[in-house]
N, C-alpha and C positions, 0 to 999 in steps of 0.2 A: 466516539470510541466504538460504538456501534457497528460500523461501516469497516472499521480498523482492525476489528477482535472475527469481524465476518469475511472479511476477504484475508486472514492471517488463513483461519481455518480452511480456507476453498484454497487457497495457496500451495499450503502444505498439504492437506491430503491429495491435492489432483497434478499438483506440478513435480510432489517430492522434494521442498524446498523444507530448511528449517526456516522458522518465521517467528517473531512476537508481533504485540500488538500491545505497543506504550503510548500514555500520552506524553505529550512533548519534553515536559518536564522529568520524568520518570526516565526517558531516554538517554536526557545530560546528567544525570545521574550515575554515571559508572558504563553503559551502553556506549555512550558515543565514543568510548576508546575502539570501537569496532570501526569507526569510521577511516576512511582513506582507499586506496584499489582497492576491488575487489568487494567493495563494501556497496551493497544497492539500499536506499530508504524510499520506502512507498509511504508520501504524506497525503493523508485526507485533510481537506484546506475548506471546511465550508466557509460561507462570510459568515461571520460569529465573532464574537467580543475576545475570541482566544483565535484570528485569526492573524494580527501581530506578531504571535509568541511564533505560529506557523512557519510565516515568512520569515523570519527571522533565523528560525531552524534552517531551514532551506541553505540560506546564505551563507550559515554558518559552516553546512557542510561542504558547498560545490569545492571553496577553495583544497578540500582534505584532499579532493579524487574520487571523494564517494559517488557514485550516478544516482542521484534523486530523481524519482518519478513520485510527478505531482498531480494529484486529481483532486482541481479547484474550482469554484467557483468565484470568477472574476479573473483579473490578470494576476501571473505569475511574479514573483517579487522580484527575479531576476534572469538573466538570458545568458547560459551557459553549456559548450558542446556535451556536457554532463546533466542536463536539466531535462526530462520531456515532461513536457504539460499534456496530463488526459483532461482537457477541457469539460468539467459536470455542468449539464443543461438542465433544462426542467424541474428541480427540487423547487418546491414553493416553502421553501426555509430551512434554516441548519435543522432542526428536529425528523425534515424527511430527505436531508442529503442524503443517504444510506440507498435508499431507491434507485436513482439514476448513477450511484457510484456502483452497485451490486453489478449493472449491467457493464459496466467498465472494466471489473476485475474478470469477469466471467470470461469477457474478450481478452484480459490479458493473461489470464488462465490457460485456452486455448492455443495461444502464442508460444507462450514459457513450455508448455507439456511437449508442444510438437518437438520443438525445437530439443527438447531434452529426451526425444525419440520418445513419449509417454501418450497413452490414448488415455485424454480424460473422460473422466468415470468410471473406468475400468481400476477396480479395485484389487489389489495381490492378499491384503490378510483379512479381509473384511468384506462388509457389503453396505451399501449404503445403510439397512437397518441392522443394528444392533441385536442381535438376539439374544447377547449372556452377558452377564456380569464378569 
């Protein structure tokens, strides 16, 4: 969740996107009526004993329309013109996936901003530090 509540927050402030950051369960909860066109899910997929539940989510949405983007380590649970796998390398365990996923969203930060004509970093009501309450 680490990695999920930290690339929500780089998302939405540098791309202008609204974003959360659920764990899997919490999403089928009332969330995945958001699912179907239109609808993008960015799953963090370490290998971890909640990595089942992962794949599973995955699957569950390709058939909706949703476009799942998946940053996994290992193979992806299935192969669909709606699926891209950001392939995570380097994590020496689910406790430091968040490391090699940061640098993945950073790049897909960069992608999402251009493309939505936005210079990231470049802040409109703020600055990167807070000054006031």
């Amino acid at each position: 969740m680490a990695a999920a509540r930290g690339g929500a927050l780089i998302l939405g402030e540098g791309a202008h996107l609204t974003v959360a950051a659920l764990p899997a369960g919490s999403f089928r909860h009332g969330p995945l009526e958001l699912a179907g066109p239109g609808h993008v899910a960015l799953i963090f997929a370490p290998n971890s004993p909640t990595r089942p539940l992962l794949d599973r989510l995955v699957t569950d949405l390709l058939p909706t329309g949703s476009r799942v983007i998946l940053l996994a380590e290992g193979a992806p649970p299935a192969d669909a013109p709606n699926l891209m796998v950001l392939p995570v390398t380097g994590s020496p365990g689910e406790a430091y996936f968040l490391l090699p996923a940061a640098l993945l969203i950073e790049r897909l930060l960069l992608a999402v901003a251009r493309r939505r004509g936005l210079v990231p970093g470049r802040f409109q009501y703020s600055g990167k530090i807070t000054d006031r309450e």
